[in-house]
PyMOL commands that place a pseudoatom at each C-alpha (Angstrom):
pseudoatom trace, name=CA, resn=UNK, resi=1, chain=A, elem=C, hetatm=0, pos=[24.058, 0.175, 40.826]
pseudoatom trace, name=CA, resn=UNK, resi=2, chain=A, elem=C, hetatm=0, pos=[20.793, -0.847, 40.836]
pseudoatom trace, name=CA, resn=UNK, resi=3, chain=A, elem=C, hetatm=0, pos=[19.426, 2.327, 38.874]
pseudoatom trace, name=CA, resn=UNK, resi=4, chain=A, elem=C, hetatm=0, pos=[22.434, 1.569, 36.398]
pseudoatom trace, name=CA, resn=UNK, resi=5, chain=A, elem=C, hetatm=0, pos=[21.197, -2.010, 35.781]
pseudoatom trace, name=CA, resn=UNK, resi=6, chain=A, elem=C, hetatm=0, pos=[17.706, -1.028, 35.515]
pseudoatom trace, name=CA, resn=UNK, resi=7, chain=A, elem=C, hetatm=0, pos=[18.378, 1.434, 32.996]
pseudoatom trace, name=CA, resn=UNK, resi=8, chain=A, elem=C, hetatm=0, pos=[20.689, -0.835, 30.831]
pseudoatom trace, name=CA, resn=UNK, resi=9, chain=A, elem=C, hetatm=0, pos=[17.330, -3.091, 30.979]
pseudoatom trace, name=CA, resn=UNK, resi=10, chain=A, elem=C, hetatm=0, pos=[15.280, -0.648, 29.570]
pseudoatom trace, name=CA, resn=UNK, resi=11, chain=A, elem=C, hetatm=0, pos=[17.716, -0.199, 26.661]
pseudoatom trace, name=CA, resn=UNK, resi=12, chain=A, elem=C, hetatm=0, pos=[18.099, -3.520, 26.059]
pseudoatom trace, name=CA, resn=UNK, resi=13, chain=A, elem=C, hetatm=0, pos=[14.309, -3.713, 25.392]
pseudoatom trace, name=CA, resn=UNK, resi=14, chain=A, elem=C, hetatm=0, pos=[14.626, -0.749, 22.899]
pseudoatom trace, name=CA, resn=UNK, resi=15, chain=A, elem=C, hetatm=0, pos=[16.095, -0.946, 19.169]
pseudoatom trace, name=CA, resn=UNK, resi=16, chain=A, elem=C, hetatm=0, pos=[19.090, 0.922, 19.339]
pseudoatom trace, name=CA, resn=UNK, resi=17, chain=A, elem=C, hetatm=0, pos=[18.999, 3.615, 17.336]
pseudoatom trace, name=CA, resn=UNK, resi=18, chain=A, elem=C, hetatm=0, pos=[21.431, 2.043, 14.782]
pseudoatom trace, name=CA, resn=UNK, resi=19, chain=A, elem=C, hetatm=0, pos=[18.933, -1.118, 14.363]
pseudoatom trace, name=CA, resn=UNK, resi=20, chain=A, elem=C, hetatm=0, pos=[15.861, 0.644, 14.440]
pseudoatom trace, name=CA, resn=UNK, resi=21, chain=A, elem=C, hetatm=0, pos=[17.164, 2.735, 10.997]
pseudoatom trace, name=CA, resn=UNK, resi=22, chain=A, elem=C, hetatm=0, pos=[17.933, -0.680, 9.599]
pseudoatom trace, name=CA, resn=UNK, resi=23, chain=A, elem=C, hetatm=0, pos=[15.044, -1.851, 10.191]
pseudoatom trace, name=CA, resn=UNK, resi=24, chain=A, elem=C, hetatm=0, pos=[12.647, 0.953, 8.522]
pseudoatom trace, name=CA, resn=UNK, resi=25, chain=A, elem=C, hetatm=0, pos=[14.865, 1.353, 5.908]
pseudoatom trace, name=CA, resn=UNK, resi=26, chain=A, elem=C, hetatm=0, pos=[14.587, -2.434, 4.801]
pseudoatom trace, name=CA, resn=UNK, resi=27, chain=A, elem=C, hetatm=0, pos=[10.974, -2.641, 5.536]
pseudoatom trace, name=CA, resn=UNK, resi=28, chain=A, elem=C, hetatm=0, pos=[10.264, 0.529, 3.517]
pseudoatom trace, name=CA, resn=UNK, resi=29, chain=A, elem=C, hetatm=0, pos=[12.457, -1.533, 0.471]
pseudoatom trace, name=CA, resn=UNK, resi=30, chain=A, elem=C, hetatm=0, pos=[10.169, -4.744, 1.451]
pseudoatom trace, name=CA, resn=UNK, resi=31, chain=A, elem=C, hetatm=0, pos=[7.091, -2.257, 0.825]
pseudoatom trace, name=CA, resn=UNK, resi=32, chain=A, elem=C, hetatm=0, pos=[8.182, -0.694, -2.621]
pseudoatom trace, name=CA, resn=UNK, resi=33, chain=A, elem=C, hetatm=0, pos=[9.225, -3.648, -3.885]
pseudoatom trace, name=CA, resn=UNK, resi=34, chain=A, elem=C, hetatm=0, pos=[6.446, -5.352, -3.018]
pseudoatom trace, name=CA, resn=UNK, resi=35, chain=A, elem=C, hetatm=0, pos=[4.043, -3.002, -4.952]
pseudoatom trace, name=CA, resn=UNK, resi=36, chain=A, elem=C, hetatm=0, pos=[6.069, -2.871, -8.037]
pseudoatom trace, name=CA, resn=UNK, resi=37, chain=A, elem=C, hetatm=0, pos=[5.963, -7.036, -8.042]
pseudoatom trace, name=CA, resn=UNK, resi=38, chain=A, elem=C, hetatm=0, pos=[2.005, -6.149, -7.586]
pseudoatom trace, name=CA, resn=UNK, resi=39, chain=A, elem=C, hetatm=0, pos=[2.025, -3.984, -10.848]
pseudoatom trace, name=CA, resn=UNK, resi=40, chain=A, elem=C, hetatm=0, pos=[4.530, -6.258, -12.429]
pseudoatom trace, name=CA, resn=UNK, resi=41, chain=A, elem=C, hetatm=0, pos=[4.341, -9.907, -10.836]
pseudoatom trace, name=CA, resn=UNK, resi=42, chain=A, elem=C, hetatm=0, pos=[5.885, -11.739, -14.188]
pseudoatom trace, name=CA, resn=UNK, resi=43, chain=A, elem=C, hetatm=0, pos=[9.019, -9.102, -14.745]
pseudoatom trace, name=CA, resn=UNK, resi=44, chain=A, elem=C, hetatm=0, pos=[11.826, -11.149, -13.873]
pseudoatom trace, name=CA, resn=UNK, resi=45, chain=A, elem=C, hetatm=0, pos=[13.776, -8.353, -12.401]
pseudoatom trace, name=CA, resn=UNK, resi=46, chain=A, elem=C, hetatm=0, pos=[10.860, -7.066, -10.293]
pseudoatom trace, name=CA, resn=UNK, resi=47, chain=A, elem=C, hetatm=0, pos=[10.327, -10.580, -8.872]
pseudoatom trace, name=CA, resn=UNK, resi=48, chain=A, elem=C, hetatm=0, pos=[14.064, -11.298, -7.570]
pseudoatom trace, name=CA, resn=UNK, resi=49, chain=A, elem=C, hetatm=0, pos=[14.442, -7.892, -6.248]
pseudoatom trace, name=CA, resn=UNK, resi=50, chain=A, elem=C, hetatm=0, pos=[10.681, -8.570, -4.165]
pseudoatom trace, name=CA, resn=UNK, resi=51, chain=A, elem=C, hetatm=0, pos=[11.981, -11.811, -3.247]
pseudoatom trace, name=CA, resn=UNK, resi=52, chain=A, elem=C, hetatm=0, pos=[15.444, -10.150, -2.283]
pseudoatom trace, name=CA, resn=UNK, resi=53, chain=A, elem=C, hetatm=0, pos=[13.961, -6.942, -0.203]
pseudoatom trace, name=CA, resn=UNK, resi=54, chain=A, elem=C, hetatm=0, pos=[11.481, -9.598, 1.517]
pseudoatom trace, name=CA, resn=UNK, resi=55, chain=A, elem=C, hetatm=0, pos=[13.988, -11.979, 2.595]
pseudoatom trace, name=CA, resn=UNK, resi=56, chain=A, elem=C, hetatm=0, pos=[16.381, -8.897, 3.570]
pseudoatom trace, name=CA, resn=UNK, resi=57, chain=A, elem=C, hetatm=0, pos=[13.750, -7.778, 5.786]
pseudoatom trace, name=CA, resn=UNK, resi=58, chain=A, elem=C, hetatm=0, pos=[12.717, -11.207, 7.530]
pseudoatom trace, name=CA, resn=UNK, resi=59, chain=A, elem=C, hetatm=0, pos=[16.310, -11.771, 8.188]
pseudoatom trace, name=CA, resn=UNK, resi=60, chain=A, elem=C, hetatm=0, pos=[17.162, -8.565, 9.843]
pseudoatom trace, name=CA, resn=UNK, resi=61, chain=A, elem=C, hetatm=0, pos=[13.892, -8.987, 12.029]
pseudoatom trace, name=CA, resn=UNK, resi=62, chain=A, elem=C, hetatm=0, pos=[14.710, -12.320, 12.775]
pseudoatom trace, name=CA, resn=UNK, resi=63, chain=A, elem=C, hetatm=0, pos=[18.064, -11.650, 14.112]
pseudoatom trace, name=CA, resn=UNK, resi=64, chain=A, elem=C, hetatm=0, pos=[17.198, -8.175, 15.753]
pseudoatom trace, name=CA, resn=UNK, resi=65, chain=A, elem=C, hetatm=0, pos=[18.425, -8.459, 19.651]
pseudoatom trace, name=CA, resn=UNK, resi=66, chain=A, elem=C, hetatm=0, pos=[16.073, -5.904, 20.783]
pseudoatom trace, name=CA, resn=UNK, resi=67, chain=A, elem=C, hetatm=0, pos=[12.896, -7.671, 19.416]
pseudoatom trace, name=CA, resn=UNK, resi=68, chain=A, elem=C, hetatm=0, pos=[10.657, -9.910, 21.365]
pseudoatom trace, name=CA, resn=UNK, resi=69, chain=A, elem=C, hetatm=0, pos=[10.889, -13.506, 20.213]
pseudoatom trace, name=CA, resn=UNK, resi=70, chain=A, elem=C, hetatm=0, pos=[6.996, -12.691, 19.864]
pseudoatom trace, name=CA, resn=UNK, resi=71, chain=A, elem=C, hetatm=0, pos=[7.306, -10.290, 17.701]
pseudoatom trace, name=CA, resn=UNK, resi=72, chain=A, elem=C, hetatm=0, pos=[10.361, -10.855, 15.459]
pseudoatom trace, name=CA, resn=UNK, resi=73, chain=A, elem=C, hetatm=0, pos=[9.593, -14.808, 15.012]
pseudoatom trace, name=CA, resn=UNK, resi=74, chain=A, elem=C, hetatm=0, pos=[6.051, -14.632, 13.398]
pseudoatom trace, name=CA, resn=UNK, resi=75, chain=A, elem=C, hetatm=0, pos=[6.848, -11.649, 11.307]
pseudoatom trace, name=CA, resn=UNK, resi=76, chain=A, elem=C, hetatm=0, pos=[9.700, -13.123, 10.036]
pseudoatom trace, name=CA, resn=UNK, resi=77, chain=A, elem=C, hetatm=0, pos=[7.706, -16.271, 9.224]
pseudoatom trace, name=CA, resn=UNK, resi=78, chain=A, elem=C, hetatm=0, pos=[5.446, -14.454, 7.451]
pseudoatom trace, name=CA, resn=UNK, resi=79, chain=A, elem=C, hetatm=0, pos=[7.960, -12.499, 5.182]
pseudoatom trace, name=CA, resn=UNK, resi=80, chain=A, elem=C, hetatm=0, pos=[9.795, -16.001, 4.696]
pseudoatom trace, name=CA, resn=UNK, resi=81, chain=A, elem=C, hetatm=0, pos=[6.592, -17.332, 3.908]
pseudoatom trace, name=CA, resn=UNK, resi=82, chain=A, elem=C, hetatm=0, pos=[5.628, -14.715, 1.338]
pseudoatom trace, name=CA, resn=UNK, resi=83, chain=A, elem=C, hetatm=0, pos=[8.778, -14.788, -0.351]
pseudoatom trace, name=CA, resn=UNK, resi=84, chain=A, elem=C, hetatm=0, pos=[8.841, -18.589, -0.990]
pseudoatom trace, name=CA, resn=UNK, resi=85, chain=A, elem=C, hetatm=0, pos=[5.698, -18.163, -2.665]
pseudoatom trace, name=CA, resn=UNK, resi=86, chain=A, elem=C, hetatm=0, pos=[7.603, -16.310, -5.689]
pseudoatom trace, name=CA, resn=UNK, resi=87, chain=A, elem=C, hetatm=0, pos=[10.682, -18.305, -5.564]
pseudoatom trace, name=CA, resn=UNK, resi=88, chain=A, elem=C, hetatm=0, pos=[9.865, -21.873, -3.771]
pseudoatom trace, name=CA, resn=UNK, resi=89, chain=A, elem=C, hetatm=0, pos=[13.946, -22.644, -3.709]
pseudoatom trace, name=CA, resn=UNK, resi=90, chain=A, elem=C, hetatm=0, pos=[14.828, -19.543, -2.260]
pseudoatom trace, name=CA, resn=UNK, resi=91, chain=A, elem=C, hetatm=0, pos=[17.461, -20.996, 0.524]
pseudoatom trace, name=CA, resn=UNK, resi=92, chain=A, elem=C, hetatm=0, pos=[18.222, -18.210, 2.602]
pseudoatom trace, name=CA, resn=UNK, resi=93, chain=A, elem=C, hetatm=0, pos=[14.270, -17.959, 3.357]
pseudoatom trace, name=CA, resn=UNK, resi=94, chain=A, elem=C, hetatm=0, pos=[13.484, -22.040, 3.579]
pseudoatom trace, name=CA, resn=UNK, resi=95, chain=A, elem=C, hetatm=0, pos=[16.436, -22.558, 6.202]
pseudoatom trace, name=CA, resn=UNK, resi=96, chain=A, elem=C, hetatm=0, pos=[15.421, -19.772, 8.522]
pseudoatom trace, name=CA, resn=UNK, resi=97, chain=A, elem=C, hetatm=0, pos=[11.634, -20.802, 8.188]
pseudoatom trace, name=CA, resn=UNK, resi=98, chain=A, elem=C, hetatm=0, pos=[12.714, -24.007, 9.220]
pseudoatom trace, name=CA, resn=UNK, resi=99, chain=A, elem=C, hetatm=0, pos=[15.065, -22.698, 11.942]
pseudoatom trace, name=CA, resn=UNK, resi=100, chain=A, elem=C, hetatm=0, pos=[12.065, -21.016, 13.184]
pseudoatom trace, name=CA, resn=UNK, resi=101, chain=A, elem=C, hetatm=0, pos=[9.657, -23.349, 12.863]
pseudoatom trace, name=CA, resn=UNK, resi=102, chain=A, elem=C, hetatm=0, pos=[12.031, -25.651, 14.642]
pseudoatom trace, name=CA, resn=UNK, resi=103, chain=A, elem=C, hetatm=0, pos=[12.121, -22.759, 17.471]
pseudoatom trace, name=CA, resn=UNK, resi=104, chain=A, elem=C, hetatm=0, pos=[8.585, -23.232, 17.798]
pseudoatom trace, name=CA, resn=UNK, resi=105, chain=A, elem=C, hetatm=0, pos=[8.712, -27.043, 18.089]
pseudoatom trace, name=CA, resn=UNK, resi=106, chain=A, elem=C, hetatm=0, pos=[10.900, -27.131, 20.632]
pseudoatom trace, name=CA, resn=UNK, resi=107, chain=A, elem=C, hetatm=0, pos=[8.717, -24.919, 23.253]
pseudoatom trace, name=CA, resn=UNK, resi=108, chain=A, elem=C, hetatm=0, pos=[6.212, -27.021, 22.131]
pseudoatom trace, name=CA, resn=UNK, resi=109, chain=A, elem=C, hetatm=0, pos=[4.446, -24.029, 20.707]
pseudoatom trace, name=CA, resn=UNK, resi=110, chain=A, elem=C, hetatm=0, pos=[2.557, -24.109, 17.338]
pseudoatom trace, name=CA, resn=UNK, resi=111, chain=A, elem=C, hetatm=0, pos=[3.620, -22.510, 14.472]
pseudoatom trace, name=CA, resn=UNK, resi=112, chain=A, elem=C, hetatm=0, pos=[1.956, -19.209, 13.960]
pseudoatom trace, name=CA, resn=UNK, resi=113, chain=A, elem=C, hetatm=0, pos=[-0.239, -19.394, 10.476]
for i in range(1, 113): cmd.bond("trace and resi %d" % i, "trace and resi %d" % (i + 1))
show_as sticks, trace
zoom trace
């Protein structure tokens, strides 16, 4: 029993399989995206879908289960972050950077930069 339990630890700590896909395959969207808003920063089109790939991503790490709360929470501050700087109303991205923000407050941490 105690082997068991150890070993459903370890995979606890570890994306499943299943998460870990979603999560490179959003990321690797964040990453085109973001270079064709870098060739193309006033194209409409180009912006929402950089906006929408970036807030995708944050999201996704945000929520992920098998992320550290030190890991997931500043990245996904940082994409939240980024993505408000193209679209400053974006709502999706200002509630959970104020959700995490909050997070932060509350452990009377300070917000990561």
């Amino acid at each position: 029993l105690i082997l068991v339990s150890a070993i459903g630890a370890a995979a606890l700590a570890q994306p499943s399989s299943a998460e870990h896909t979603k999560l490179a395959k959003l990321e690797q969207a964040y990453k085109t995206s973001k270079v064709s808003f870098t060739k193309k920063p006033k194209d409409p089109k180009v912006r929402k879908a950089y906006v929408a790939a970036t807030v995708s991503f944050g999201t996704a790490t945000m929520l992920a289960g098998s992320l550290p709360p030190r890991q997931k929470y500043p990245t996904a501050l940082r994409l939240y972050r980024e993505a408000l700087k193209v679209d400053p109303k974006n709502k999706e991205a200002l509630d959970n950077k104020k959700q995490i923000e909050s997070i932060y407050e509350s452990m009377g941490k300070p917000i990561p930069k």
